[in-house]
MIDOSE-1310 file (N, C-alpha, C; in nm, 2 decimals, decimal comma, always signed):
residues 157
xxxx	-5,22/+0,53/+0,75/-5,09/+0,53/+0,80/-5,00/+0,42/+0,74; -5,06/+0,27/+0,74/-5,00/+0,21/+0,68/-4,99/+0,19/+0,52; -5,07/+0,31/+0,46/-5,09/+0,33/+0,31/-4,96/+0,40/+0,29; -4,94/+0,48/+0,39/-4,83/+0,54/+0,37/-4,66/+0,55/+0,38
xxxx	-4,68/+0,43/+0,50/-4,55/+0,35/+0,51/-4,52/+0,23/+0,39; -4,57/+0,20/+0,34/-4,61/+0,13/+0,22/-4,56/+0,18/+0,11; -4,63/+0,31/+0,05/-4,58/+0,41/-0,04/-4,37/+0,42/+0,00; -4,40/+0,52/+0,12/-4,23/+0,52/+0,13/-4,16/+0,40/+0,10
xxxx	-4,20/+0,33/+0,14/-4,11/+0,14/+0,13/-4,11/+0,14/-0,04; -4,21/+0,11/-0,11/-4,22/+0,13/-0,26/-4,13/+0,25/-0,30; -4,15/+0,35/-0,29/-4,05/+0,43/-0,32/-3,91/+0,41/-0,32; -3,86/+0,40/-0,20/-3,72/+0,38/-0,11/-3,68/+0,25/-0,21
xxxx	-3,74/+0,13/-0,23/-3,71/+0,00/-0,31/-3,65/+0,07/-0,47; -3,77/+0,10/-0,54/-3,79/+0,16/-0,68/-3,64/+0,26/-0,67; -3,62/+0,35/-0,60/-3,49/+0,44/-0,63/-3,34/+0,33/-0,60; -3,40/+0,27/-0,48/-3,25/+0,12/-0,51/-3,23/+0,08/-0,65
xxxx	-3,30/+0,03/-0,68/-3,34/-0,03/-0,79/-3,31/+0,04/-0,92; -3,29/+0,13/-0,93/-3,27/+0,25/-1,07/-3,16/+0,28/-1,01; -3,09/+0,29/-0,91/-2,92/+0,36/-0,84/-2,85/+0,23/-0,89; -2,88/+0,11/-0,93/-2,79/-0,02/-0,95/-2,77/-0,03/-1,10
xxxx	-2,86/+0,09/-1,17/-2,82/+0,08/-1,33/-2,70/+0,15/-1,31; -2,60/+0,09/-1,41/-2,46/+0,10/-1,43/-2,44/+0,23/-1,50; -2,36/+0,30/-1,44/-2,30/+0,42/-1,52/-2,30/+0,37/-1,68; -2,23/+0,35/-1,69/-2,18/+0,28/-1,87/-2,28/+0,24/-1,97
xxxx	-2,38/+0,16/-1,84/-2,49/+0,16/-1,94/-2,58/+0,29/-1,97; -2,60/+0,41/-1,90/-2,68/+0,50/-1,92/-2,59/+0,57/-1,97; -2,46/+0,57/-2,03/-2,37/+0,64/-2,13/-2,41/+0,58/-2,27; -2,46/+0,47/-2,28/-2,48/+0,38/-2,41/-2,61/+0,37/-2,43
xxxx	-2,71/+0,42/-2,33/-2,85/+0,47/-2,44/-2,87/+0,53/-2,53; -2,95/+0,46/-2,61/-2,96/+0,53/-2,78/-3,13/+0,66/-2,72; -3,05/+0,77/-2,74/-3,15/+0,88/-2,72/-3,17/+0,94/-2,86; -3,28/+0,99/-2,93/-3,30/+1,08/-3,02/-3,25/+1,21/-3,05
xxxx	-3,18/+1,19/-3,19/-3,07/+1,31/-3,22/-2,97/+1,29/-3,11; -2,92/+1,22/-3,07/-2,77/+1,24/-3,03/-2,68/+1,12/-3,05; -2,57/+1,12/-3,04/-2,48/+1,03/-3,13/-2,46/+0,90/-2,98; -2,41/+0,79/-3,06/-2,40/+0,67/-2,92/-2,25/+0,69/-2,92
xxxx	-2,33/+0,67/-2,78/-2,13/+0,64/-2,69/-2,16/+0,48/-2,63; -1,98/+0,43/-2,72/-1,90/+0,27/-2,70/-1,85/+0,26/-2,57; -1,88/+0,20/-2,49/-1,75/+0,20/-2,42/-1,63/+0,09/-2,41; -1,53/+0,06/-2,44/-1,50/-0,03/-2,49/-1,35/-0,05/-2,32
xxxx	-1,33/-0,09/-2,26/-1,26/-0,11/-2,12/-1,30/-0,26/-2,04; -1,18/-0,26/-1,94/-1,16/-0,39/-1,86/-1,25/-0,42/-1,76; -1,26/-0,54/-1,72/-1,43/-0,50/-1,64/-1,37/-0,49/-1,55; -1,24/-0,44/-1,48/-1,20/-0,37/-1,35/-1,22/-0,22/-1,35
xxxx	-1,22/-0,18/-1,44/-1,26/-0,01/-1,50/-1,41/-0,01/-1,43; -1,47/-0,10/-1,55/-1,61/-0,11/-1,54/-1,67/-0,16/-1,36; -1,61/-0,23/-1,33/-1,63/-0,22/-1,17/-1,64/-0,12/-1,08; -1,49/-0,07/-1,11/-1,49/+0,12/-1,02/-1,56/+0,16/-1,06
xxxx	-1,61/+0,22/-1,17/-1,69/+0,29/-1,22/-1,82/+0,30/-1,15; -1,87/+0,16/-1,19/-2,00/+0,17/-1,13/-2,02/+0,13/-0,99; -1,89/+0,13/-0,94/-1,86/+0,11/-0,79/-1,95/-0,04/-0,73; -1,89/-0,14/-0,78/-1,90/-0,27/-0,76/-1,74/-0,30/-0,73
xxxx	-1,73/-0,46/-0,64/-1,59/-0,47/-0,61/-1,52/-0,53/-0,75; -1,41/-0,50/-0,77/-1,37/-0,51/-0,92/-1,35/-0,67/-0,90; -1,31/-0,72/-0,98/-1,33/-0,89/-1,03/-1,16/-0,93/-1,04; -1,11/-1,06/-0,91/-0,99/-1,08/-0,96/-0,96/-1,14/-1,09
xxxx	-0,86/-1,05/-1,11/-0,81/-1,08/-1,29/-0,62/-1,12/-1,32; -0,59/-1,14/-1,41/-0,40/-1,09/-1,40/-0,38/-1,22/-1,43; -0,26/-1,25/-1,40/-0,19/-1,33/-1,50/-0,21/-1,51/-1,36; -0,20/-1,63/-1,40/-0,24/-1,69/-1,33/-0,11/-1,77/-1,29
xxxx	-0,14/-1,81/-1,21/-0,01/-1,89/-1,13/-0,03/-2,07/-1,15; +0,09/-2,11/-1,14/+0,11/-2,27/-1,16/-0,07/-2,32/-1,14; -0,11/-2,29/-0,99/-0,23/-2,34/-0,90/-0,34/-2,32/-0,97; -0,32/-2,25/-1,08/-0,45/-2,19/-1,13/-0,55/-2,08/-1,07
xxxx	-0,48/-2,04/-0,99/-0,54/-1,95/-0,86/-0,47/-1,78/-0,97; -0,57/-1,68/-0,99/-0,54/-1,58/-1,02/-0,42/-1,48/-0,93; -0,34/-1,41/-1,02/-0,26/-1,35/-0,96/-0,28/-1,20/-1,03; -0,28/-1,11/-0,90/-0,29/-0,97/-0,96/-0,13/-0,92/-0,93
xxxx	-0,11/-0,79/-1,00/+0,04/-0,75/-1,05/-0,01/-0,59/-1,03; +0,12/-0,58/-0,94/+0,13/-0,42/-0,91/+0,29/-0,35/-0,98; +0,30/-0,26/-0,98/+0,40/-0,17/-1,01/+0,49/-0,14/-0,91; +0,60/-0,19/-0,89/+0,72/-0,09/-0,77/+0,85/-0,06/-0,88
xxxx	+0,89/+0,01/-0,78/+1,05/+0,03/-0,84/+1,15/-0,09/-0,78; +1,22/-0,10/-0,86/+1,32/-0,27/-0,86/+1,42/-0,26/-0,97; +1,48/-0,39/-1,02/+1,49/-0,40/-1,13/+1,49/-0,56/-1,20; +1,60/-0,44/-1,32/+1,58/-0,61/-1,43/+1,73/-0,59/-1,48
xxxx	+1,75/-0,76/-1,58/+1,88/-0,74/-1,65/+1,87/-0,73/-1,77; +1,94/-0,61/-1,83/+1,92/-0,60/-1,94/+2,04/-0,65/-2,00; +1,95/-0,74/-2,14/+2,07/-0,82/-2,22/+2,07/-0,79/-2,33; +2,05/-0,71/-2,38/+2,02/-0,67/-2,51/+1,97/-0,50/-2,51
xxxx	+2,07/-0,43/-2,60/+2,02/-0,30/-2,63/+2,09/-0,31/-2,77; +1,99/-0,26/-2,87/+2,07/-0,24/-3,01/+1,98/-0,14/-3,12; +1,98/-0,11/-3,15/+1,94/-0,02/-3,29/+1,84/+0,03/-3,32; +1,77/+0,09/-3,36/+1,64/+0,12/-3,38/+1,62/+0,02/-3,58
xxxx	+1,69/-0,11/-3,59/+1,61/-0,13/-3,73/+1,57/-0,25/-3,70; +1,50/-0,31/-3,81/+1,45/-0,46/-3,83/+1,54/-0,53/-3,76; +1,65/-0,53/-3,81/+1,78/-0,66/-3,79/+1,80/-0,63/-3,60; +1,77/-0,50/-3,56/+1,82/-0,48/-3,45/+1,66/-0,60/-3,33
xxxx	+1,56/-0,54/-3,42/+1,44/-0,60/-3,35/+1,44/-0,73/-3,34; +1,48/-0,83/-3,49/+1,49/-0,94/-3,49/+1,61/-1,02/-3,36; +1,70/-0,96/-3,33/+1,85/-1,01/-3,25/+1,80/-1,00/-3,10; +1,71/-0,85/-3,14/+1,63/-0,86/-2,98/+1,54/-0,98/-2,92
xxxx	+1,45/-1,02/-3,01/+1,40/-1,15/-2,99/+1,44/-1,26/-3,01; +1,56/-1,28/-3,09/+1,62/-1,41/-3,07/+1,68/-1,41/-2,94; +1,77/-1,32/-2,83/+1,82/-1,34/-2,77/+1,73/-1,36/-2,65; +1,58/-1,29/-2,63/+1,48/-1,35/-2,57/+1,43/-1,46/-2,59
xxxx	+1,45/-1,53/-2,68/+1,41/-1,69/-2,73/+1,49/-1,76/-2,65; +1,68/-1,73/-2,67/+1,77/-1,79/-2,58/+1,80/-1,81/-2,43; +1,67/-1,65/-2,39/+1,68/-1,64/-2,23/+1,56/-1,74/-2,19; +1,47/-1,74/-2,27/+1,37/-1,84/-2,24/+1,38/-1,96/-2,19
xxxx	+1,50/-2,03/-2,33/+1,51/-2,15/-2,35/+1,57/-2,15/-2,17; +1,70/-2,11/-2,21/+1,78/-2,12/-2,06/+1,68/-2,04/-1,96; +1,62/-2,01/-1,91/+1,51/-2,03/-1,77/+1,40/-1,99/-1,80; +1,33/-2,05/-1,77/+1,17/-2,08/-1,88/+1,11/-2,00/-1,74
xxxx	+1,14/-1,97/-1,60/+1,08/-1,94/-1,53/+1,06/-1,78/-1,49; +1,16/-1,75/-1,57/+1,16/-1,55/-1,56/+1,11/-1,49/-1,69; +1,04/-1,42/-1,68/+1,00/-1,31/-1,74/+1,07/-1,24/-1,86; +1,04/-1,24/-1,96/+1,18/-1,17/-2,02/+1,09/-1,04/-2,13
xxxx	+1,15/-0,94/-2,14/+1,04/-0,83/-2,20/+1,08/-0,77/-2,32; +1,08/-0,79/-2,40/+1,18/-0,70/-2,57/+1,06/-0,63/-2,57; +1,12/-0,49/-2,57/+1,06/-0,34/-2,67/+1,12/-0,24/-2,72; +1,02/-0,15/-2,77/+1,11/-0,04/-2,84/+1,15/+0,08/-2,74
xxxx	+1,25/+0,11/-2,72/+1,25/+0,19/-2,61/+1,35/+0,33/-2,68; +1,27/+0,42/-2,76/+1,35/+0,50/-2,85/+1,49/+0,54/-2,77; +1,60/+0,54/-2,86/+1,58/+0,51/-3,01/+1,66/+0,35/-3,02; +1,61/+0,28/-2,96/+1,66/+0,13/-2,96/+1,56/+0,02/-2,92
xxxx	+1,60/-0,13/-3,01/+1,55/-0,24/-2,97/+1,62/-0,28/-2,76; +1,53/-0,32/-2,67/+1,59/-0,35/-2,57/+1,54/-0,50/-2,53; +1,59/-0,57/-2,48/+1,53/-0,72/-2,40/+1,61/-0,73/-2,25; +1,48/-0,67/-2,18/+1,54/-0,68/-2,03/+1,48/-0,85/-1,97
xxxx	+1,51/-0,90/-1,86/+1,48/-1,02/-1,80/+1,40/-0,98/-1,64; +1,35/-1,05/-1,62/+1,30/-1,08/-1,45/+1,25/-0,95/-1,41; +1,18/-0,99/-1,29/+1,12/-0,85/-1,20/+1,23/-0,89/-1,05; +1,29/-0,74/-1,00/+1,35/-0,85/-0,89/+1,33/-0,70/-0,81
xxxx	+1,31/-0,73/-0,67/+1,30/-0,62/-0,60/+1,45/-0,56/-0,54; +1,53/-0,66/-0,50/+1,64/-0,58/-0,49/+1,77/-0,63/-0,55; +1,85/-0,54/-0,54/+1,96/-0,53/-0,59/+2,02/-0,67/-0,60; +2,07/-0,75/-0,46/+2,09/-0,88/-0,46/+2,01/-0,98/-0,52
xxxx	+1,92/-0,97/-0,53/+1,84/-1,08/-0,61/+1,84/-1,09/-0,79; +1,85/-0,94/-0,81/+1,90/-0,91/-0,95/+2,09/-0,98/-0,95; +2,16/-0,98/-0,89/+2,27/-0,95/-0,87/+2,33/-1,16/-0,92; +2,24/-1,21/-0,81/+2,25/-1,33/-0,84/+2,17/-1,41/-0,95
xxxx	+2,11/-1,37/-1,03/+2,03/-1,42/-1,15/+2,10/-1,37/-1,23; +2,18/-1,27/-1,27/+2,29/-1,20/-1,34/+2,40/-1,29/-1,34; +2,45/-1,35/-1,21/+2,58/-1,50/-1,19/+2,54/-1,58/-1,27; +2,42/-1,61/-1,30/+2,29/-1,74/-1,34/+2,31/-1,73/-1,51
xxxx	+2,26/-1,57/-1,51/+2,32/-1,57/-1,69/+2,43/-1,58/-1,77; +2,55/-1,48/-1,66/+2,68/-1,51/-1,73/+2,73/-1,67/-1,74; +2,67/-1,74/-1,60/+2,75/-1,87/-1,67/+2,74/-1,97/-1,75; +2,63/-1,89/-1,83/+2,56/-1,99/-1,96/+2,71/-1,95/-2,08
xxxx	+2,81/-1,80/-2,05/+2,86/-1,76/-2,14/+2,81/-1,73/-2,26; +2,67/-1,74/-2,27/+2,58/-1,60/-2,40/+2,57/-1,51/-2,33; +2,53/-1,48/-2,24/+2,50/-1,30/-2,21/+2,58/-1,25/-2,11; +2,73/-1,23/-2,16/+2,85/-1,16/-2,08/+2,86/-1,01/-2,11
xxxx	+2,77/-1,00/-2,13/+2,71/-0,82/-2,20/+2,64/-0,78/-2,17; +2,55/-0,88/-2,01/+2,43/-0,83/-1,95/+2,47/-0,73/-1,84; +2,39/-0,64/-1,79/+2,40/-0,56/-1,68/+2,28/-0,53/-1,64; +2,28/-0,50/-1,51/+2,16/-0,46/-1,39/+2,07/-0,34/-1,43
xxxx	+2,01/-0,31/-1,43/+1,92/-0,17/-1,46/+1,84/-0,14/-1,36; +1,79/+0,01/-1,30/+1,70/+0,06/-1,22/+1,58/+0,07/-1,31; +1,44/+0,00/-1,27/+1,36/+0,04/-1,31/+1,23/-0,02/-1,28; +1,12/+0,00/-1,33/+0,96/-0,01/-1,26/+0,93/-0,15/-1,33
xxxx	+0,91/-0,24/-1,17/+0,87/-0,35/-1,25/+0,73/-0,44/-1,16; +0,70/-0,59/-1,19/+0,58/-0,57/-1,21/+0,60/-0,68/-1,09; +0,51/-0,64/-1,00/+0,53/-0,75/-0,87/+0,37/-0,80/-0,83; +0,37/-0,96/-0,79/+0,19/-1,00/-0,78/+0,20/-0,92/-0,66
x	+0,09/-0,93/-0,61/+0,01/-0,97/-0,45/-0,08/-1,03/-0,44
C-alpha cells in the first residue's frame, strides 16, 4: 500500500516537473529531419506564454522604480506637420530638439505618418491639460503653429 502511494507521489512530482518546461523551449528542440524554430520576443511574451507572472519592465521613473505604460485615448500637440522628404524629416527633428530644449520633461514623438513628416509633444489625458501646455508652448513664440490633436497615447500605471 505504501509502495503504491509512493509510486503515485513519484509520478504526480515527475509530471509537475515536465508541465514547468516552457512552451518556447519545446518549440526550439532540435528534432531529426525537421527544421529549428527561433524564437526571438519580450520576456513578457515569454511569460504569458508559458504562463508565469510576466516581469515588471517599461520605461523608468526619476526613483529608479520601473514604470509600465498603457494605451488610452487622450491627446497631444502637434507642432510640426510637413512633407513626406528629407528636408521635411530633418525640420521635424529640429523642431523636436527645440521642444526638448524648452521642456526636457514631456515627451516629444517625430514620425512618418503617410504622407508626411509629424512631431507631436506630451501624453495628456484631457483636453485641459493639453490646452494648458499648448499656453506653455505658444509663449516661447516658436510654436504659434501648434494645435491640439485627438489621439492614442501612452499613460504609466
Amino acid at each position: 500500500m505504501r509502495r503504491r502511494i509512493f509510486l503515485w507521489l513519484f509520478v504526480f512530482a515527475a509530471a509537475n516537473v515536465c508541465a514547468q518546461e516552457k512552451f518556447t523551449d519545446k518549440l526550439a528542440e532540435a528534432k531529426s529531419g525537421e527544421g529549428v524554430v527561433r524564437v526571438f520576443q519580450d520576456a513578457e511574451i515569454s511569460a504569458l506564454v508559458n504562463g508565469n507572472k510576466p516581469a515588471q519592465s517599461g520605461k523608468t521613473g526619476s526613483a529608479g522604480s520601473s514604470v509600465r505604460m498603457m494605451k488610452a485615448n487622450g491627446y497631444r500637440i502637434q507642432v510640426y506637420a510637413g512633407g513626406n522628404s528629407r528636408a521635411s524629416k530633418v525640420e521635424a527633428q529640429n523642431i523636436a530638439a527645440k521642444v526638448k530644449n524648452a521642456f526636457p520633461d514631456w515627451t516629444v514623438y517625430t514620425h512618418f505618418q503617410s504622407p508626411r513628416w509629424i512631431c507631436r509633444v506630451g501624453d495628456f489625458l484631457t483636453y485641459e491639460e493639453a490646452q494648458s501646455a499648448l499656453s506653455d508652448l505658444r509663449e516661447t513664440n516658436e510654436f504659434n503653429e501648434a494645435l491640439i490633436v485627438k489621439t492614442v497615447i501612452q499613460v504609466p500605471y
